[in-house]
mmCIF file of the C-alpha atoms, coordinates in Angstrom:
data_MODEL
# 
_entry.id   MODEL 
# 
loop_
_atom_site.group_PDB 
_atom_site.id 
_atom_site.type_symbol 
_atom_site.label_atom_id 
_atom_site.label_alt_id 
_atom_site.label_comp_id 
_atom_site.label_asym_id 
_atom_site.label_entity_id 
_atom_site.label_seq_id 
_atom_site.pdbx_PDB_ins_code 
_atom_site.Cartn_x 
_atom_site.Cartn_y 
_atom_site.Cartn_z 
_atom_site.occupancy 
_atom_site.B_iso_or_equiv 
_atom_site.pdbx_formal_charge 
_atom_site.auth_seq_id 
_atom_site.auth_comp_id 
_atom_site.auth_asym_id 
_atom_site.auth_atom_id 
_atom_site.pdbx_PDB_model_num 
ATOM 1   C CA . UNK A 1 1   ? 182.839 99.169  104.654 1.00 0.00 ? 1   UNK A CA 1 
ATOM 2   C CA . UNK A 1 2   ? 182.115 95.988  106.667 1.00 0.00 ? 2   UNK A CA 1 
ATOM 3   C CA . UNK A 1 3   ? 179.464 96.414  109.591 1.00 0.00 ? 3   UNK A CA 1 
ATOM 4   C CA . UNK A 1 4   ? 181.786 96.739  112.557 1.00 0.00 ? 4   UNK A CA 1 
ATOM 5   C CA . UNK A 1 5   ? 180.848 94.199  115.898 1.00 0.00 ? 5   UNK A CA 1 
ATOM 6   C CA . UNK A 1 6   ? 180.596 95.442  119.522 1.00 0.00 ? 6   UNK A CA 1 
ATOM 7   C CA . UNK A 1 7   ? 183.865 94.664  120.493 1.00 0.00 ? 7   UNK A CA 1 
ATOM 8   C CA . UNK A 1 8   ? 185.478 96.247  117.392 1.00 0.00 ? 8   UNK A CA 1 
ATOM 9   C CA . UNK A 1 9   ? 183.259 99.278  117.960 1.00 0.00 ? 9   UNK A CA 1 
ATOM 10  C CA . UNK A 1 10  ? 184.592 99.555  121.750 1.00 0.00 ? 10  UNK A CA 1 
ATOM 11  C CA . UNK A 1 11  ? 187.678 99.787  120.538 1.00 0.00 ? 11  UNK A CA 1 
ATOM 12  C CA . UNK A 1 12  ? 186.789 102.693 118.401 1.00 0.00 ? 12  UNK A CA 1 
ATOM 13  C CA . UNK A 1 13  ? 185.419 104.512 121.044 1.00 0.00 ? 13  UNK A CA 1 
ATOM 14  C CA . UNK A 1 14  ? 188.117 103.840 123.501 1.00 0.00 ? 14  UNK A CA 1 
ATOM 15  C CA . UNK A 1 15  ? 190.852 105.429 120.968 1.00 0.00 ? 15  UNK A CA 1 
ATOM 16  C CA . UNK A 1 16  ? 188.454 108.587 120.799 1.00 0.00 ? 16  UNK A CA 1 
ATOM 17  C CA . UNK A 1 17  ? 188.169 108.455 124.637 1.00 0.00 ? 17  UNK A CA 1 
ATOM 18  C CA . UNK A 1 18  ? 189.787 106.138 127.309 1.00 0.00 ? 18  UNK A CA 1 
ATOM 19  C CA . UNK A 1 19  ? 188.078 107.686 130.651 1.00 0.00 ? 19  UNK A CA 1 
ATOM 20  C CA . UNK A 1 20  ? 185.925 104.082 130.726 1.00 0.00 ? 20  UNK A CA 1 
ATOM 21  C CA . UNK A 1 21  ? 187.207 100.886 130.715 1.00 0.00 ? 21  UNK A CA 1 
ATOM 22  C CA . UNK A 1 22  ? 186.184 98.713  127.599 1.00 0.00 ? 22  UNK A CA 1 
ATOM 23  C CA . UNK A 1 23  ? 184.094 96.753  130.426 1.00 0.00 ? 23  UNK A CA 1 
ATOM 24  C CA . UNK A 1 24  ? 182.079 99.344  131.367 1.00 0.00 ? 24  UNK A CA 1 
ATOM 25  C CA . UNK A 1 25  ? 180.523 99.377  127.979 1.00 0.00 ? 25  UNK A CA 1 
ATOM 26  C CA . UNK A 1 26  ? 179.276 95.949  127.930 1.00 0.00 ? 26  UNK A CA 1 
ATOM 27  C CA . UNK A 1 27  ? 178.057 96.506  131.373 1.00 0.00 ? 27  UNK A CA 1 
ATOM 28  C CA . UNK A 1 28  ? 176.109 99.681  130.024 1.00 0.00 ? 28  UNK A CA 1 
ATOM 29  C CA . UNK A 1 29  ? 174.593 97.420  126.893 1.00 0.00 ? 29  UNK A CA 1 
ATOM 30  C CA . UNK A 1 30  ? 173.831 94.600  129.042 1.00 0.00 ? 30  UNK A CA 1 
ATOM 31  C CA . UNK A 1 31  ? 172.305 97.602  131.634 1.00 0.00 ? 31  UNK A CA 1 
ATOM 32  C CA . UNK A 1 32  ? 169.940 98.361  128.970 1.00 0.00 ? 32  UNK A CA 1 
ATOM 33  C CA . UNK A 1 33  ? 168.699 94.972  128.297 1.00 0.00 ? 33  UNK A CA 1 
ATOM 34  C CA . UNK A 1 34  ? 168.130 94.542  131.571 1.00 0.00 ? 34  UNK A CA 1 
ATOM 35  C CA . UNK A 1 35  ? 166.416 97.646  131.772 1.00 0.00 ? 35  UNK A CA 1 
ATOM 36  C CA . UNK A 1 36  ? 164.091 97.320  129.240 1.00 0.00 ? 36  UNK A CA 1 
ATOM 37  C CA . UNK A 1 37  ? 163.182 93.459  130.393 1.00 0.00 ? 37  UNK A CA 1 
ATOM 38  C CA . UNK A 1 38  ? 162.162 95.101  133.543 1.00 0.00 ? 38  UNK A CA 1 
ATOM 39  C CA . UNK A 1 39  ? 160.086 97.929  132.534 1.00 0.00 ? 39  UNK A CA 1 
ATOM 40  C CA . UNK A 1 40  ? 158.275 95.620  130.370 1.00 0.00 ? 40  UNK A CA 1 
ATOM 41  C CA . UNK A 1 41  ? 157.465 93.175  132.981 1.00 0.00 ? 41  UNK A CA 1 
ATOM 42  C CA . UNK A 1 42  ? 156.389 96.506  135.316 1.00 0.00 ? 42  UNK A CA 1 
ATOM 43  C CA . UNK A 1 43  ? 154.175 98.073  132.716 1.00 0.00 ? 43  UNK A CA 1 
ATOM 44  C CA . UNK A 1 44  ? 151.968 95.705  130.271 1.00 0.00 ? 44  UNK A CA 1 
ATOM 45  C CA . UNK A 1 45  ? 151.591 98.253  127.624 1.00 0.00 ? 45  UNK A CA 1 
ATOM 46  C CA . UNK A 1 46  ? 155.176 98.917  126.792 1.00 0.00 ? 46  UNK A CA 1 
ATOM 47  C CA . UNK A 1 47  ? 155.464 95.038  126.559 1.00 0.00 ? 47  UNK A CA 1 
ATOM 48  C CA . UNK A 1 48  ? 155.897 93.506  122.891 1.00 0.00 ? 48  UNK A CA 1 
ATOM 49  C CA . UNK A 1 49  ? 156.681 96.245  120.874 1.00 0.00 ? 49  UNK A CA 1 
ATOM 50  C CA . UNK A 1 50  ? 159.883 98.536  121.085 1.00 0.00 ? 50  UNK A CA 1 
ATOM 51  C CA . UNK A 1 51  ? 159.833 101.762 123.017 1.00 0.00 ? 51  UNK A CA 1 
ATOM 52  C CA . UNK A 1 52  ? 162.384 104.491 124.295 1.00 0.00 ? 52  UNK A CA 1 
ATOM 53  C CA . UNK A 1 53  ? 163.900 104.088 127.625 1.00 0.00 ? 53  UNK A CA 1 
ATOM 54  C CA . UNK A 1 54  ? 164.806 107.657 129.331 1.00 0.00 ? 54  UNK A CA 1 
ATOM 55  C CA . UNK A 1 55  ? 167.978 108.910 130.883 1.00 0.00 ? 55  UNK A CA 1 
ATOM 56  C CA . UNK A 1 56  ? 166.458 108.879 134.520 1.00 0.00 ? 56  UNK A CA 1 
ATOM 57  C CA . UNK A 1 57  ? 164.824 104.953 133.547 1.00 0.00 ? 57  UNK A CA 1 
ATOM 58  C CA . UNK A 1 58  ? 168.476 103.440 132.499 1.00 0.00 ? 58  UNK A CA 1 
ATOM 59  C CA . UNK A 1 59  ? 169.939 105.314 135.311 1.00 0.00 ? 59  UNK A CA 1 
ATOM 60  C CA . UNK A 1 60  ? 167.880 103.116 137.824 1.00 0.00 ? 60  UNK A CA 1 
ATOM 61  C CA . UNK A 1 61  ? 167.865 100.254 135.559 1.00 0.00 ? 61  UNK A CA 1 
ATOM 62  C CA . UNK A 1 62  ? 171.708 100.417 135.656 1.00 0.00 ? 62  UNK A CA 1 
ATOM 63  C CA . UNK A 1 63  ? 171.566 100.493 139.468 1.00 0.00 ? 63  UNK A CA 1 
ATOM 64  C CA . UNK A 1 64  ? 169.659 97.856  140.270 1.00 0.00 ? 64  UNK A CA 1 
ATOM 65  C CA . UNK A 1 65  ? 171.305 95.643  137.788 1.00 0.00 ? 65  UNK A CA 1 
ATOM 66  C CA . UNK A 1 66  ? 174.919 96.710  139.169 1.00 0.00 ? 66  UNK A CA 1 
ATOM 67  C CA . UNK A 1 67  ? 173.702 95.495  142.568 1.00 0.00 ? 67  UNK A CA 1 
ATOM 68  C CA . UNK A 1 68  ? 172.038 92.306  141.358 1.00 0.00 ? 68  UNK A CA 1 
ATOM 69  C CA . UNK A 1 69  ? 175.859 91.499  139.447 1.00 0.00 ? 69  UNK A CA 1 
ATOM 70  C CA . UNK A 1 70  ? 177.917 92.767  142.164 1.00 0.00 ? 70  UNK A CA 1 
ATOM 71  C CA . UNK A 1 71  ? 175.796 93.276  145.007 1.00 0.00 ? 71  UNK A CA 1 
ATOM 72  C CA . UNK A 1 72  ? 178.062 95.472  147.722 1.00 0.00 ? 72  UNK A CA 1 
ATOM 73  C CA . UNK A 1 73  ? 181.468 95.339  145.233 1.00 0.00 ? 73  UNK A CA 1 
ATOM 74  C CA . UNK A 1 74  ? 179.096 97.198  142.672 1.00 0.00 ? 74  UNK A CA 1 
ATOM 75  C CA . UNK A 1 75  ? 180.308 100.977 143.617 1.00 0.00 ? 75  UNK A CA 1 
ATOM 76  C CA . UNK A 1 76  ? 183.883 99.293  143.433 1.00 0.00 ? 76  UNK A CA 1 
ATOM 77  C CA . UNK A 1 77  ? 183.758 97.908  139.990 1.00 0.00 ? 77  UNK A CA 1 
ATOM 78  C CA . UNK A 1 78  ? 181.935 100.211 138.637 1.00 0.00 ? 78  UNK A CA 1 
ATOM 79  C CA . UNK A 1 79  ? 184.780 103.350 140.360 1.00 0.00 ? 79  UNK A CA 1 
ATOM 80  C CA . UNK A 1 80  ? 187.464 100.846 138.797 1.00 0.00 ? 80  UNK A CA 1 
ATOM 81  C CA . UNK A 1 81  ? 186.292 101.065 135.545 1.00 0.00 ? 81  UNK A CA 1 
ATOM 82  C CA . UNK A 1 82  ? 186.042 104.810 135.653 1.00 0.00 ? 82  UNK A CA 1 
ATOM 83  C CA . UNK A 1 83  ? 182.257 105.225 136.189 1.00 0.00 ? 83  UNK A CA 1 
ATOM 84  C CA . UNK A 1 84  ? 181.890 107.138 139.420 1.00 0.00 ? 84  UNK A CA 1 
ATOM 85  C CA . UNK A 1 85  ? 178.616 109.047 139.020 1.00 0.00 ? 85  UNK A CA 1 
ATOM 86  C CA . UNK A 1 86  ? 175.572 109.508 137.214 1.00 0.00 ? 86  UNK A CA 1 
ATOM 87  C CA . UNK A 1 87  ? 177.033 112.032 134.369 1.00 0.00 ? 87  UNK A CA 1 
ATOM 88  C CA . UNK A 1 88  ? 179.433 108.646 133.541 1.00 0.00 ? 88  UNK A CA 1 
ATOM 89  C CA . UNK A 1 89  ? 176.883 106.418 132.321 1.00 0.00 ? 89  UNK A CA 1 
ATOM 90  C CA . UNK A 1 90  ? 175.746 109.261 129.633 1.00 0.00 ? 90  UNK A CA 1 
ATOM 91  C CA . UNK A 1 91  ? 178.932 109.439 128.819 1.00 0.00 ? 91  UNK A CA 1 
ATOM 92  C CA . UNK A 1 92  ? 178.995 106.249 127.677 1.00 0.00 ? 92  UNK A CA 1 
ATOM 93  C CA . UNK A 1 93  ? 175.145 105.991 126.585 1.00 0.00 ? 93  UNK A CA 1 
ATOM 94  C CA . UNK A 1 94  ? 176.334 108.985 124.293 1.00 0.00 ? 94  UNK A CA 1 
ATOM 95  C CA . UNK A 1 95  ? 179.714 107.443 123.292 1.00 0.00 ? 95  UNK A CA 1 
ATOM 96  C CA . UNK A 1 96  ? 177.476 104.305 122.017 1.00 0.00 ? 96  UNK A CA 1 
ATOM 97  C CA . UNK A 1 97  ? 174.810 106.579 120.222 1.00 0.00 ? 97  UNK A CA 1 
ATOM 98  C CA . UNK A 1 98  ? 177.385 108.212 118.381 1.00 0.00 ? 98  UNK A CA 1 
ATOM 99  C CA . UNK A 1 99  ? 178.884 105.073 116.985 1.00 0.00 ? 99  UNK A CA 1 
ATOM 100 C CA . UNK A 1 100 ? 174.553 103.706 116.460 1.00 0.00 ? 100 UNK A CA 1 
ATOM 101 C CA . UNK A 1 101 ? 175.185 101.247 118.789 1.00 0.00 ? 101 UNK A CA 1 
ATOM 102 C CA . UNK A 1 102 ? 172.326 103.163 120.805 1.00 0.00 ? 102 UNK A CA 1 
ATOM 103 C CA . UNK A 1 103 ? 169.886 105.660 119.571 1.00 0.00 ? 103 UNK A CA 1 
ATOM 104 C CA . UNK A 1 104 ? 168.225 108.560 120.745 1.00 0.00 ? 104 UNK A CA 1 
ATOM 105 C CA . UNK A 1 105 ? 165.434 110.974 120.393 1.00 0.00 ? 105 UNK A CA 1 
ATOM 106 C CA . UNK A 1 106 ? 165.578 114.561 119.294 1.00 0.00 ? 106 UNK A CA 1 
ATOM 107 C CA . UNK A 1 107 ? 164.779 115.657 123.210 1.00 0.00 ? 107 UNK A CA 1 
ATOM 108 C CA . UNK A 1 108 ? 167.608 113.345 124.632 1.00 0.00 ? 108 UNK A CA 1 
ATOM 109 C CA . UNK A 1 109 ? 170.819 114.497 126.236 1.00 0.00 ? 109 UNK A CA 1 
ATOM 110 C CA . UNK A 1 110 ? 173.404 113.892 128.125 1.00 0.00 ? 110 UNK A CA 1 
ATOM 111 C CA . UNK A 1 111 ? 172.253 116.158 131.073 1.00 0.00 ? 111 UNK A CA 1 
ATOM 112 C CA . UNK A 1 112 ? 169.212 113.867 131.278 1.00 0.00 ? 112 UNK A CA 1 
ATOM 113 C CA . UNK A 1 113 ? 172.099 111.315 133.408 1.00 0.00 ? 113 UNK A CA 1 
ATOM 114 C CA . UNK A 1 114 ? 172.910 114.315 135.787 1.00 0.00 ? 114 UNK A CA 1 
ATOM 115 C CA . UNK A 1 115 ? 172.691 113.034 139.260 1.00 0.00 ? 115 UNK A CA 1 
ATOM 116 C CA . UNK A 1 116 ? 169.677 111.625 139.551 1.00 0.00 ? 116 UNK A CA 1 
ATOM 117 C CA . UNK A 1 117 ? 171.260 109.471 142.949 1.00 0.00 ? 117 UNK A CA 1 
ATOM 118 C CA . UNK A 1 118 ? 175.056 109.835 144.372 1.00 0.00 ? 118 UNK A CA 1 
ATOM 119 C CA . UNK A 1 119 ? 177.267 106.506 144.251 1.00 0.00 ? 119 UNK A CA 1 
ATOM 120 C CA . UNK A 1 120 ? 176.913 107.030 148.292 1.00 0.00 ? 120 UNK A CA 1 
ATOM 121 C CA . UNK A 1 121 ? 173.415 106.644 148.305 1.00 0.00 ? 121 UNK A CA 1 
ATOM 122 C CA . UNK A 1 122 ? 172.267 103.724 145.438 1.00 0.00 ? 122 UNK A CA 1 
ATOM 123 C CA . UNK A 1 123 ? 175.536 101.496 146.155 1.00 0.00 ? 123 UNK A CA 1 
ATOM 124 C CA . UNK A 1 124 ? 177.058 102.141 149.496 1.00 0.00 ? 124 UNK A CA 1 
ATOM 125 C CA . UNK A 1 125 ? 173.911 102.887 152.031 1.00 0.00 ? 125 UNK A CA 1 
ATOM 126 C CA . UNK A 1 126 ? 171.961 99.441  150.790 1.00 0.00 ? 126 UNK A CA 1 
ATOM 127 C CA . UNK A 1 127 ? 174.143 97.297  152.487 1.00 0.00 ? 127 UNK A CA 1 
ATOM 128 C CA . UNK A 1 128 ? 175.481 99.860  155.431 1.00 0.00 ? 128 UNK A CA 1 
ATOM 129 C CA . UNK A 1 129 ? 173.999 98.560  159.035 1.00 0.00 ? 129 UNK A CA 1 
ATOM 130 C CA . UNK A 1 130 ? 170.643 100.022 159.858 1.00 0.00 ? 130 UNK A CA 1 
ATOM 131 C CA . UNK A 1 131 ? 172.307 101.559 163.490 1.00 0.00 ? 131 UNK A CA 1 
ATOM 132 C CA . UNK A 1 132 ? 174.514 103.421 161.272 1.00 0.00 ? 132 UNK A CA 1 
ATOM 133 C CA . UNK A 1 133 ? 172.046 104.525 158.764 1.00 0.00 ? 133 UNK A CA 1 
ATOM 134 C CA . UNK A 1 134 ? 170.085 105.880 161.922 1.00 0.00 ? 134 UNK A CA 1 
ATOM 135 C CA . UNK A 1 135 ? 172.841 107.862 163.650 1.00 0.00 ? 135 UNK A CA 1 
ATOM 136 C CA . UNK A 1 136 ? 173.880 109.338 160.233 1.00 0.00 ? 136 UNK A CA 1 
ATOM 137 C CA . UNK A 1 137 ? 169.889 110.558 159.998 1.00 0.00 ? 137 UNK A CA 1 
ATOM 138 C CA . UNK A 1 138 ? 170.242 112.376 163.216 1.00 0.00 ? 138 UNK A CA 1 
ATOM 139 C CA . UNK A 1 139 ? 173.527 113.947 163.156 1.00 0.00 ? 139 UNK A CA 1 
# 
């Protein structure tokens, strides 16, 4: 059997299971890259050589890479293509590992992605005016 691209592996996945948009998956794979560029600029010894990148690490990855694409339309696209919380993105993480786009260790697992932040808080409160921030902190 021929090795199967990305695309032609979305659309695998997407018959299985159509709660994410065929977008979102890129997004997620080009998440990761960004990810991992990121951690290896942060932390010398995890640079040049490959290295696993936790649930709770491409969780942040993905959200500061979602509000460097779509700065405060990031909770937007990401709701329209069905990702609306944490447990999404290992849905899709886990979607990709089972089709070896992606792959995992032996202590990984889907409840690693469980909330770690609320859409509210990592794409709607950075670009909310600080008055309002404050008056929500009191009341």
């Amino acid at each position: 059997m021929p090795e199967l691209n990305f695309p032609e592996i979305i659309d695998l996945i997407y018959k299985e299971d159509s709660r994410y948009d065929k977008k979102a998956y890129d997004f997620v794979r080009q998440g990761l890259d960004h990810t991992v560029k990121e951690i290896r600029k942060q932390d010398p010894k995890r640079a040049g050589r490959s290295f696993h990148v936790s649930g709770p690490e491409l969780l942040e990855g993905m959200r500061v890479y979602a509000l460097e694409q779509f700065g405060p339309m990031a909770r937007t696209v990401l709701e329209e293509w069905g990702i609306k919380r944490c447990h999404d993105f290992g849905a899709i993480v886990f979607n990709l590992i089972e089709y070896n786009v992606f792959s995992k260790t032996d202590q990984d697992r889907v409840e690693d992605f469980s909330e770690v932040y609320t859409f509210e808080d990592a794409f709607t409160q950075p670009f909310l005016p600080k008055a309002h921030l404050a008056s929500n902190r009191k009341g």
